[in-house]
N, C-alpha and C positions, 0 to 999 in steps of 0.2 A: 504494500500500500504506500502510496506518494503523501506529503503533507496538504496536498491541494485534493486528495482524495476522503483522509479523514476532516479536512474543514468543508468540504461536502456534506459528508455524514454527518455533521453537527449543525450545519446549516438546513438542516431538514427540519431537524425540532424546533418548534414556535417558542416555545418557555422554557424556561430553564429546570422546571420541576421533570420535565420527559428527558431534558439531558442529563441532569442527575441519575436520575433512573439508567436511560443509557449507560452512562459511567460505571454505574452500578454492575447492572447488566454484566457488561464487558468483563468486571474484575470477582465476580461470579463463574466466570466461564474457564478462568489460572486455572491451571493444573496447580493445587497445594503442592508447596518444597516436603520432602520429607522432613521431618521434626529434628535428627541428623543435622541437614540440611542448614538447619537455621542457630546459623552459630555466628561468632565475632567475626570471622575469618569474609564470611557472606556479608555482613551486616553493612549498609551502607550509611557514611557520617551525612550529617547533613539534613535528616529528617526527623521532623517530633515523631511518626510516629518509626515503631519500628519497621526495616525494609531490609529482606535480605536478594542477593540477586548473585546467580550461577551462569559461569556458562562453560563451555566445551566447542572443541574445533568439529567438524563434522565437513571436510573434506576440505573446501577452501571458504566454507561455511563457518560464522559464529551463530551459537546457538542459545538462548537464555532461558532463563527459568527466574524467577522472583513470585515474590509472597508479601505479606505485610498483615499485622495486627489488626490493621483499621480497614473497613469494608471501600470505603474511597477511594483511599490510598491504592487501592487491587485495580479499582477503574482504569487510575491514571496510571499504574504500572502497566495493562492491559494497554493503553494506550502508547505507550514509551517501546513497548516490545513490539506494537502494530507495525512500525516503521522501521523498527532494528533487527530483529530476530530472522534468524536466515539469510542476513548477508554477508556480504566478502568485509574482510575486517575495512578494506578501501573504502565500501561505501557506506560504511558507518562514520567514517572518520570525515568524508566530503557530504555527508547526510548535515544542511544545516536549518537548525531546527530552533532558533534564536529567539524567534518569536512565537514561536507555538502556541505557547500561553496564550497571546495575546488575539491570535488567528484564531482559537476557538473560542473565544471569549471568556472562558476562565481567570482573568487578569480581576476581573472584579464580581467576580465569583466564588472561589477557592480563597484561604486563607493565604496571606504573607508566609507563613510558615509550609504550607502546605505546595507553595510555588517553589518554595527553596528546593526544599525536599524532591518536588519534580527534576529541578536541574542537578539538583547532587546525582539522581538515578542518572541523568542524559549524562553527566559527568562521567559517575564508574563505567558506561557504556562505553564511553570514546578512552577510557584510560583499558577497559579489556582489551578493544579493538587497536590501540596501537604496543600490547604487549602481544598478539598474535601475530 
C-alpha cells in the first residue's frame, strides 16, 4: 500500500468516530507477539504506551511483527506496518512518511504523546531497515 492509498482509505470516512473505529478495526486484525516476544530487547523508546516490534529478513524482504498494550496504539501500529512490512530494506528507508500524521488527519486527533510514539515506531523501522 502507497501513502496516497491509505489517505484514500481514511478519506472515505465522514467523522472521525468510523475512523476511530477503523483504526481500531485494523489493530484488531495484528497477529498478537508471543508473550516471549515482548521483552526490552523488542520494546520501543518513545511511547506512553507500551510497543514492542520484531522483524526478520525473508529473502530480500523485511518482515515485522508488533503488538502494544493499548487497543489504538495496535491501529496505528496496523497502520505503520500497512506501508513497511514486506519491503526491501531500500524502500523503507526512501518510504517518506513525514507527514503522515498530518495527511490522515490525526494531527488533531491523536494525542501529543501518542504522535510521538507513532514516529518513534517509523523511527525503529528505518533504524531495522538500515541494519539489514
Amino acid at each position: 500500500m502507497t501513502v496516497d492509498e491509505l489517505v484514500e482509505r481514511f478519506d472515505f470516512f465522514d467523522d472521525w468516530d468510523d475512523r476511530y473505529r477503523y483504526i481500531i478495526d485494523l489493530g484488531r486484525k495484528l497477529t498478537p507477539l508471543d508473550e516471549a516476544e515482548k521483552n526490552a530487547d523488542n520494546l520501543v523508546p518513545g511511547c506512553i504506551s507500551q510497543v514492542w516490534l520484531t522483524s526478520r529478513i525473508e529473502g530480500d524482504f523485511l518482515r515485522f511483527e508488533a503488538d502494544s498494550d493499548s487497543t489504538i496504539v495496535k491501529g496505528l501500529i496496523a497502520i505503520v506496518l500497512m506501508l513497511h512490512d514486506n519491503r526491501t530494506p531500500a524502500e523503507i528507508l526512501a518510504l517518506d512518511v513525514s507527514d503522515l500524521f498530518e495527511r490522515l488527519g490525526l494531527g488533531s486527533h491523536v494525542t501529543v504523546n501518542r504522535r510521538n510514539g507513532f514516529y518513534s515506531m517509523l523511527g525503529k523501522l528505518k533504524e531495522k531497515a538500515n541494519a539489514a
